[in-house]
C-alpha positions as CSV (number, residue, x, y, z in Angstrom):
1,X,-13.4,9.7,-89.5
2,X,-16.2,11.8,-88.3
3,X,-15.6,15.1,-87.1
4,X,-16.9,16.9,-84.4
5,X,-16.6,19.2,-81.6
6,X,-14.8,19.3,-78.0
7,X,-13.5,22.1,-77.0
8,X,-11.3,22.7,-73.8
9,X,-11.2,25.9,-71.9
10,X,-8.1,26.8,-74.0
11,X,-10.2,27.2,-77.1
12,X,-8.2,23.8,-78.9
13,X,-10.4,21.5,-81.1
14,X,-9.9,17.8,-81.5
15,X,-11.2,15.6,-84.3
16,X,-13.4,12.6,-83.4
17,X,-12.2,9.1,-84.0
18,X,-14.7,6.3,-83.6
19,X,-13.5,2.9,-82.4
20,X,-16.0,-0.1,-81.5
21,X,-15.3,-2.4,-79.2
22,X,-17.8,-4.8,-77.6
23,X,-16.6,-6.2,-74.0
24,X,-17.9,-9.4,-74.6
25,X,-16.2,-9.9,-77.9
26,X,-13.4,-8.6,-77.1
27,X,-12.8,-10.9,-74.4
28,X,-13.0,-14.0,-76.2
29,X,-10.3,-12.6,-78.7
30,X,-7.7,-12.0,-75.8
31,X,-8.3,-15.1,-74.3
32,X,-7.2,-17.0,-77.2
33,X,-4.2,-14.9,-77.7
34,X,-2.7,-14.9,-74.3
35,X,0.8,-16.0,-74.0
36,X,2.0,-19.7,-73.3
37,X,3.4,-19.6,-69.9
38,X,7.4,-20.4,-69.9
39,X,9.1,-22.4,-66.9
40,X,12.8,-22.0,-65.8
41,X,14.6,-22.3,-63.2
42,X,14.1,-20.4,-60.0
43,X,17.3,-18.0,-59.8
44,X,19.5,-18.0,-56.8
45,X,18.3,-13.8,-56.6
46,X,14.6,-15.1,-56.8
47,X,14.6,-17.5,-53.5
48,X,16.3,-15.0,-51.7
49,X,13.3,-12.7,-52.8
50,X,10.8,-14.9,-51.8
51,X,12.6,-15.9,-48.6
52,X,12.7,-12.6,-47.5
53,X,9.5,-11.0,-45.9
54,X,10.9,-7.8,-46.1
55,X,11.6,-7.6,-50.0
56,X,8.6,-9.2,-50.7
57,X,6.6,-6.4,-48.8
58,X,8.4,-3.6,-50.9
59,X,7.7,-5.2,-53.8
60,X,4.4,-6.0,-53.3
61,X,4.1,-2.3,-51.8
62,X,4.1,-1.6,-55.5
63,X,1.9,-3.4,-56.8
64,X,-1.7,-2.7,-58.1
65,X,-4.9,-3.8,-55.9
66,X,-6.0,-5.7,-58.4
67,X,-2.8,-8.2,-58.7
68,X,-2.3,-8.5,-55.0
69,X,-5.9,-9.9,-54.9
70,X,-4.9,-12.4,-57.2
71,X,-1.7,-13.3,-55.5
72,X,-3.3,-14.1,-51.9
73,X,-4.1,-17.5,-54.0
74,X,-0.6,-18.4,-54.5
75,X,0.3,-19.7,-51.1
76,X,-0.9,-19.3,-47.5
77,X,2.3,-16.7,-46.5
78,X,1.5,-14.4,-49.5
79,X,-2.3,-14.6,-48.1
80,X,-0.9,-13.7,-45.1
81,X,1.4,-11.1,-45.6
82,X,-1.5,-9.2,-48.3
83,X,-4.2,-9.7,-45.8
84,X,-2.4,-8.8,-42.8
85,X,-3.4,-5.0,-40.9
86,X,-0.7,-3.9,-41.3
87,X,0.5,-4.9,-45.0
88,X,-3.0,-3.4,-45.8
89,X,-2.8,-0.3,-44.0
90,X,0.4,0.4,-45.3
91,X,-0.1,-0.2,-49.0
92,X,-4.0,2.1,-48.7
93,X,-2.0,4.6,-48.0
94,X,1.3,4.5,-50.8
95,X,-1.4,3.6,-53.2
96,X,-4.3,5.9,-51.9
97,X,-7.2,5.7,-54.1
98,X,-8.6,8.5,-56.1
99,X,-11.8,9.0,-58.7
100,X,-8.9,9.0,-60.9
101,X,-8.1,5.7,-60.4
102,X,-11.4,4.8,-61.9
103,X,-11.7,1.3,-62.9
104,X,-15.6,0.9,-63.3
105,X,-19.0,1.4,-62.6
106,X,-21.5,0.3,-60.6
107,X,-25.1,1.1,-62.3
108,X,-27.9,0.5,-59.9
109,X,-31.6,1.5,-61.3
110,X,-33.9,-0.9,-59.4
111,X,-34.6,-4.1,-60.3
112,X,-31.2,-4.1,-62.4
113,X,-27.7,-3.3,-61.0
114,X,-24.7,-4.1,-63.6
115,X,-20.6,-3.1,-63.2
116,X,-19.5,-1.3,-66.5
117,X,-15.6,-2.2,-66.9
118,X,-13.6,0.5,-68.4
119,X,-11.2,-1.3,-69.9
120,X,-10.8,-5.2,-71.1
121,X,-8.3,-6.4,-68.8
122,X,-11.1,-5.0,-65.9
123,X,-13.8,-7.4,-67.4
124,X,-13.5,-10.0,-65.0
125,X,-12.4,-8.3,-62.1
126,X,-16.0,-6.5,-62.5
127,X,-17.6,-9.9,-63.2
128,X,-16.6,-10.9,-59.8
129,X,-17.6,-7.7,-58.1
130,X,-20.9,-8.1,-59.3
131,X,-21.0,-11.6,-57.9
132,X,-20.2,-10.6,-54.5
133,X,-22.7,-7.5,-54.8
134,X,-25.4,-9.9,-55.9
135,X,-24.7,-12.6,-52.9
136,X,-25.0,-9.6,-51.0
137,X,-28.1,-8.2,-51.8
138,X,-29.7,-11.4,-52.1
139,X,-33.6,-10.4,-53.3
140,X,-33.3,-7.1,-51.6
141,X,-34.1,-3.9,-52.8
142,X,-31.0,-1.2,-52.6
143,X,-31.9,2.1,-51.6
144,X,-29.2,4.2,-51.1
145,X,-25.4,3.9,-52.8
146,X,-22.8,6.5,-52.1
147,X,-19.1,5.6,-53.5
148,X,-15.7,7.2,-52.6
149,X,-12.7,6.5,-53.3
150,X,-13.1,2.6,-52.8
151,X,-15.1,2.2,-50.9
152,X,-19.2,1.9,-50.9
153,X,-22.7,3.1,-48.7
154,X,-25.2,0.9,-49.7
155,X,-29.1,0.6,-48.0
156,X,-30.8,-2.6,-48.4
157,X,-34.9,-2.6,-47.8
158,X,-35.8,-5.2,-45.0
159,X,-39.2,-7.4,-45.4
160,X,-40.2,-5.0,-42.2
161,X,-40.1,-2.2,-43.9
162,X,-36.8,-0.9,-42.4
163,X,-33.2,-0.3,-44.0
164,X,-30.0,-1.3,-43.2
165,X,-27.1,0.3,-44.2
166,X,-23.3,-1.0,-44.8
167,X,-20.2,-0.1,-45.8
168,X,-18.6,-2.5,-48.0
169,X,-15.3,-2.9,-49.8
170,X,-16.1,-4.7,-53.0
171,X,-12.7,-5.2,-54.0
172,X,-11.7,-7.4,-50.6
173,X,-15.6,-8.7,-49.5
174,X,-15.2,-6.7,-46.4
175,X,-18.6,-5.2,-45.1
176,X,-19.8,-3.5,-42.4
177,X,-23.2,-2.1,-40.8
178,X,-24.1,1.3,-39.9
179,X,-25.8,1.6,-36.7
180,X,-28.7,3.9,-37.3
181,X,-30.9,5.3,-34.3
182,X,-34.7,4.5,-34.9
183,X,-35.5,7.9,-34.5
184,X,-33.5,9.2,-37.9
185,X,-35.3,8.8,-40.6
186,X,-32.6,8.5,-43.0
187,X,-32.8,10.5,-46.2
188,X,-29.1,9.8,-47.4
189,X,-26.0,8.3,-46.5
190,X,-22.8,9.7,-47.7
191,X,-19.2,8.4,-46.9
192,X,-16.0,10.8,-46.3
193,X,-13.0,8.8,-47.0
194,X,-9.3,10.3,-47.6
195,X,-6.9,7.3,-47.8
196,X,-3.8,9.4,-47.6
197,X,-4.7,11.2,-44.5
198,X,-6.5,8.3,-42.0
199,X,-7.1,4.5,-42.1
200,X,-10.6,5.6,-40.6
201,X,-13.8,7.1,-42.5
202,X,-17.1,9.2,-41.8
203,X,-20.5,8.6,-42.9
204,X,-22.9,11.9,-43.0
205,X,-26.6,10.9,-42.5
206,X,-28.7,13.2,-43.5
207,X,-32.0,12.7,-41.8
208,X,-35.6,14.1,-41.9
209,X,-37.1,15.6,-38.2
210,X,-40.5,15.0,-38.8
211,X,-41.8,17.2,-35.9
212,X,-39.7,19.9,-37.1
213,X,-40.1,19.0,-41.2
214,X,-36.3,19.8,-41.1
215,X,-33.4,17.8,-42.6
216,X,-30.5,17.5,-40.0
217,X,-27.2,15.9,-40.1
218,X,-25.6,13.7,-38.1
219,X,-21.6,11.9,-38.5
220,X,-21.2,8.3,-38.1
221,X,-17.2,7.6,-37.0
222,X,-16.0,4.3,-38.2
223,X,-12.8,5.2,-35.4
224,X,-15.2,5.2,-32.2
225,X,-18.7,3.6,-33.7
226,X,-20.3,6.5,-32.4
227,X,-22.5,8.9,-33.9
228,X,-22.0,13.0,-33.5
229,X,-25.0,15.6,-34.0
230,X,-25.0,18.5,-35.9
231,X,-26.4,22.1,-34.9
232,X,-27.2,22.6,-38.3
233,X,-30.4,21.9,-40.3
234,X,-32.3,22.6,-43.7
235,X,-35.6,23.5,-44.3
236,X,-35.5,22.6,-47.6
237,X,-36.6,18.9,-47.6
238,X,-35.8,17.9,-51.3
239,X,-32.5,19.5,-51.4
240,X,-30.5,16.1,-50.3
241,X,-32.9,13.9,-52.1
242,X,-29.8,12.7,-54.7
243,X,-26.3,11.8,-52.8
244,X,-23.5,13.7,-51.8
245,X,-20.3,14.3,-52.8
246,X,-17.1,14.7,-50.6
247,X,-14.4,16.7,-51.8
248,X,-12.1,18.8,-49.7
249,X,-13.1,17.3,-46.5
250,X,-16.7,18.3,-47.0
251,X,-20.0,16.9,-48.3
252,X,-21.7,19.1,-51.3
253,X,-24.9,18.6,-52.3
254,X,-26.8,20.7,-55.3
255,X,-30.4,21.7,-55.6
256,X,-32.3,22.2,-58.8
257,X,-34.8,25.1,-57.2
258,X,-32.4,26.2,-54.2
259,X,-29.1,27.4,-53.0
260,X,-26.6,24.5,-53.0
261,X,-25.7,22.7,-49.8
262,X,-21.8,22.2,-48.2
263,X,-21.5,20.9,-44.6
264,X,-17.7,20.1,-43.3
265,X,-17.5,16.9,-42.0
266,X,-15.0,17.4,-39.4
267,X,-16.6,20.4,-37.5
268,X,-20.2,19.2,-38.7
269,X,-20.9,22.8,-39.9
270,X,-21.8,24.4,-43.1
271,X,-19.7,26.2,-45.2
272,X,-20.3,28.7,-47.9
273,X,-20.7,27.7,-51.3
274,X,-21.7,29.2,-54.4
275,X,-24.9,27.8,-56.6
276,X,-24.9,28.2,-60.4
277,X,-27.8,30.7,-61.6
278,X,-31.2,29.4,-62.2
279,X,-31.8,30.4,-66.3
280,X,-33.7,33.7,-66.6
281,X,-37.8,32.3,-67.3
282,X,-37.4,29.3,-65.8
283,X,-37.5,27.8,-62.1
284,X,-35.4,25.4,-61.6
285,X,-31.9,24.1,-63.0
286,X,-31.2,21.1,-65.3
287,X,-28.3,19.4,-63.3
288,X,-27.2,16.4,-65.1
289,X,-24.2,15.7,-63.5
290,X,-22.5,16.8,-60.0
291,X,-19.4,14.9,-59.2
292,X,-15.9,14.9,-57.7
293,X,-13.0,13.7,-60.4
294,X,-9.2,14.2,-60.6
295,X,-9.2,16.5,-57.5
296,X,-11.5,18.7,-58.5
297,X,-15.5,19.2,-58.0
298,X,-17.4,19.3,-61.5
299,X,-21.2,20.2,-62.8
300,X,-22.7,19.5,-65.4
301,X,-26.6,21.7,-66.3
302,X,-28.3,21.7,-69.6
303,X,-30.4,24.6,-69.9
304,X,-32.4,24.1,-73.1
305,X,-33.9,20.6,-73.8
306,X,-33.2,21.2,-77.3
307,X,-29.3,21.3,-76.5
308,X,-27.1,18.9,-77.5
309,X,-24.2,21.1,-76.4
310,X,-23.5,21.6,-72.9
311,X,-20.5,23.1,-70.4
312,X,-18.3,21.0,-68.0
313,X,-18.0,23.7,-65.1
314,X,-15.7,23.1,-62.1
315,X,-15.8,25.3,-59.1
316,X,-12.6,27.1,-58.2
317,X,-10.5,25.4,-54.9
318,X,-11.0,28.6,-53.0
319,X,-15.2,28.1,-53.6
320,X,-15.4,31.4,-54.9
321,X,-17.2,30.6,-58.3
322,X,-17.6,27.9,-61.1
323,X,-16.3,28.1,-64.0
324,X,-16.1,26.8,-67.6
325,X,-13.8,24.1,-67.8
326,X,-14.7,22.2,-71.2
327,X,-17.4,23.3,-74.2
328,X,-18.8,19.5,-75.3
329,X,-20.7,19.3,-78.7
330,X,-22.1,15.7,-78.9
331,X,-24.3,16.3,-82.6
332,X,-21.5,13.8,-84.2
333,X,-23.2,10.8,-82.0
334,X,-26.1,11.8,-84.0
335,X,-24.9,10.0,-87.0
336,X,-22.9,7.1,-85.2
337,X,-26.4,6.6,-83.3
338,X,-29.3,7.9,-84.8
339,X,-31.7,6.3,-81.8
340,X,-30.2,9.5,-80.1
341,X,-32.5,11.6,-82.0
342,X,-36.2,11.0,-80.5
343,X,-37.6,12.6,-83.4
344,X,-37.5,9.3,-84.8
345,X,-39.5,7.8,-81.8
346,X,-41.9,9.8,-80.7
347,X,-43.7,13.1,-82.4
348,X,-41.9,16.4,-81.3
349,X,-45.3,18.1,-79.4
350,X,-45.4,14.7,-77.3
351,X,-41.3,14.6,-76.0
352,X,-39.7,18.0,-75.5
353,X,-36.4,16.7,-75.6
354,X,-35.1,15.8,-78.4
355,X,-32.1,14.1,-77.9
356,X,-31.8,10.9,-75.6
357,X,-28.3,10.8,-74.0
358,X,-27.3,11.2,-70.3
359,X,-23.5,11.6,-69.3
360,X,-23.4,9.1,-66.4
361,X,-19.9,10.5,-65.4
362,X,-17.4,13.1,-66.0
363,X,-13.7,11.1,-65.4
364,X,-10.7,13.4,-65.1
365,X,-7.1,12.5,-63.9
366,X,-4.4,14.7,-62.1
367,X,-2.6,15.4,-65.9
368,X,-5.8,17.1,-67.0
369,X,-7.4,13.8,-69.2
370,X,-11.2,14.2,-69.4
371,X,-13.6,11.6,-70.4
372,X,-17.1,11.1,-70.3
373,X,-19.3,8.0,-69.9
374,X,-22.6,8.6,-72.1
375,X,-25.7,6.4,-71.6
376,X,-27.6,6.1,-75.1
377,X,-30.7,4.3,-76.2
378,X,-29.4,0.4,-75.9
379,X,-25.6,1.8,-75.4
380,X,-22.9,2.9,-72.8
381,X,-20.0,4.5,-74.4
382,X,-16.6,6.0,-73.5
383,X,-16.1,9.3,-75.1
384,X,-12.6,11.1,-74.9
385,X,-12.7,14.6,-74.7
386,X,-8.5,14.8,-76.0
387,X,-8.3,12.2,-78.9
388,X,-12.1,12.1,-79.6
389,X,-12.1,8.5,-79.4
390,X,-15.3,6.8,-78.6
391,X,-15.2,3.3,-77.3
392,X,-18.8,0.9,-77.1
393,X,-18.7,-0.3,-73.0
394,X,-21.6,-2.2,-72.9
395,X,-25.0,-3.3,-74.4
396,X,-28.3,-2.2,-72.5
397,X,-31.1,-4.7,-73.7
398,X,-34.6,-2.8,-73.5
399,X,-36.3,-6.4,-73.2
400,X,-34.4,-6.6,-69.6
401,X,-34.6,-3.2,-68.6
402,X,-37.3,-1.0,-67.2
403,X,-38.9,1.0,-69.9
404,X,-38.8,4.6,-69.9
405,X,-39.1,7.7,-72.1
406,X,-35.7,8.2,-73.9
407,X,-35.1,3.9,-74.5
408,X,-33.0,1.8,-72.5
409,X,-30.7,4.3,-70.7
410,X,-29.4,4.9,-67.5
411,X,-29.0,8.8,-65.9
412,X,-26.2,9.7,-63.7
413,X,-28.0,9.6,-60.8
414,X,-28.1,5.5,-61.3
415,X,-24.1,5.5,-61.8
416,X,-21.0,5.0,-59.1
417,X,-17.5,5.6,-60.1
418,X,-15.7,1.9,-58.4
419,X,-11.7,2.1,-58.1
420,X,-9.7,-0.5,-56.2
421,X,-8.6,-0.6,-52.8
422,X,-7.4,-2.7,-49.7
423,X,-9.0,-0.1,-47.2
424,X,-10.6,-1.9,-44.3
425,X,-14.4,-1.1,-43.3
């Protein structure tokens, strides 16, 4: 066992346990351990089940996404009853969708996008995902993604020159386009989606005036089609350069040199919202992380490039500040991976950092489990904050990967969480 640190904001320290397990490997070992199938005879209680529309509704009410996509196979009623509006409608809302709910993700740094599964029995679930994705994108270039809860924003580079965007459900195939006017030219795209509350979603543009070298926003309404214009506007053109998140029925967007950004969807207004300071000597912040997980709105900023022990902070539900929510001491990794340590790879006076590791996401639940997805040299693994467990996700081969300082890694700007949901588009 190698020990190490993570400590919560309650001051309590957890040893590290290491655990290995390679998704490809792994695999083959289940499949040849699954269970024999075993016939009997269908019960009187089981045909009036399946006779019944209504019981087989409830029951399939409660059921995961990912089964009742498997079940549409079974027979043409069961496709229809699943794929009805209603059905669907019905179980996006009992079963609405979180960041909690996390299954994979999507890791887009162009010219190679993957799906990280974050657990075996997701593997090939996320196999066909990426399938779909790639018949999608066909040999086009993605230049925007935006993910929440379920569903996905993604830009696709025309021959032309232009973009189209779409909102797609990878979980069903559903897609739809984004009308953009010609006269936006689009920065980002950013969805707002609450399940529980509407069948319907938003997508916030934000868009460069060029007369005016402003940013301005604009709502797209899946309800009406129809786009709505905000009074507001930034002057700060690289603020919105990486995407949004929506949390609280707002879009926030940080800044590395500048006050961060929080515009409310509904009313297409800003709203106040406090930055983290800038480090006394230097000009800019070290953001490596800004996401929504578990209900809550998290940041993560790494002030010395020496560091290889950083704060989780969360801002408080009323906005007033952020606070510390986790300490996070990574040095163990060290000696489970010593690629992290660039020393090895390049002299110190050429590479100021000297560790190489990016935390492509910070994945909380509503019972207070944190977990954080770590992109090393050649490696993606799981790391839990609670048990200290670390689990090996995937392989990153350098020979098929764009080289970069710091190995074969991706940063979390290149990573989208992916849960599963019926929600139309």
């Amino acid at each position: 066992m190698v020990s190490g640190d993570c400590t919560s904001f309650s001051g309590a320290i957890t040893p590290i346990k290491l655990t290995l397990t390679h998704s490809r490997s792994s695999n083959k070992q289940m499949k040849h351990h699954l269970p024999v199938p075993i016939c009997s005879e269908i019960s009187s209680s089981s045909e009036q089940i399946a006779g019944s529309e209504d019981l087989l509704t409830e029951i399939f009410l409660r059921l995961p996404t990912k089964s009742l996509v498997r079940f549409q196979c079974v027979s043409k009623r069961w496709l229809s009853l699943i794929s009805s509006t209603h059905f669907r409608r019905i179980h996006t809302r009992r079963n609405a969708t979180s960041s909690a709910s996390t299954v994979g993700v999507f890791l887009c740094r162009h010219p190679n996008y993957d799906f990280v599964a974050l657990d075996q029995e997701r593997l090939s679930s996320m196999d066909r995902i990426y399938d779909r994705f790639s018949d999608w994108r066909g040999n086009r270039v993605v230049c925007n993604v935006n993910s929440c809860n379920g569903l996905l924003c993604l830009g696709f580079k025309l021959g032309d020159g232009k973009t189209e965007f779409y909102v797609c459900n990878l979980t069903t195939g559903d897609r739809r386009l984004v009308p953009v006017p010609e006269t936006m030219v689009v920065k980002s795209m950013n969805l707002a989606f609450v399940p529980k509350v509407a069948d319907d979603y938003d997508v916030v543009c934000v868009w460069l005036s060029v007369s005016e070298n402003q940013l301005r926003f604009s709502v797209y309404s899946s309800c009406s089609g129809s786009w709505r214009h905000s009074n507001e506007h930034c002057n700060e053109v690289d603020l919105c350069c990486y995407g949004g998140v929506f949390w609280k029925g707002a879009i926030h967007w940080f800044s590395q040199t500048g006050p961060f950004l929080c515009l409310q969807v509904d009313s297409c207004s800003f709203k106040p919202m406090p930055s983290t300071q800038i480090p006394e000597g230097q000009w800019y912040r070290n953001i490596e992380y800004f996401g929504e997980s578990g209900g809550h709105l998290h940041l993560i900023e790494i002030h010395n490039p020496q560091d290889i022990e950083f704060n989780v902070l969360e801002l408080k539900s009323d906005y007033s500040s952020w606070f510390v929510k986790y300490k996070v001491n990574l040095e163990f990794l060290t000696n489970l991976y010593p690629v992290m340590v660039n020393q090895e790879l390049y002299p110190p006076e050429d590479y100021d950092f000297p560790y190489a590791f990016t935390t492509l996401c910070f994945l909380a639940d509503e019972e207070d489990r944190a977990r954080l997805l770590i992109s090393l040299p050649g490696k993606i693994v799981l790391y839990d904050l609670h048990n200290g467990i670390v689990r090996e996700l995937a392989d990153v081969k350098p020979d098929s990967f764009r080289n970069f300082i710091g190995g074969a890694r991706y940063d979390c700007f290149d990573a989208y969480t992916h849960v599963e949901t019926l929600a139309f588009v």
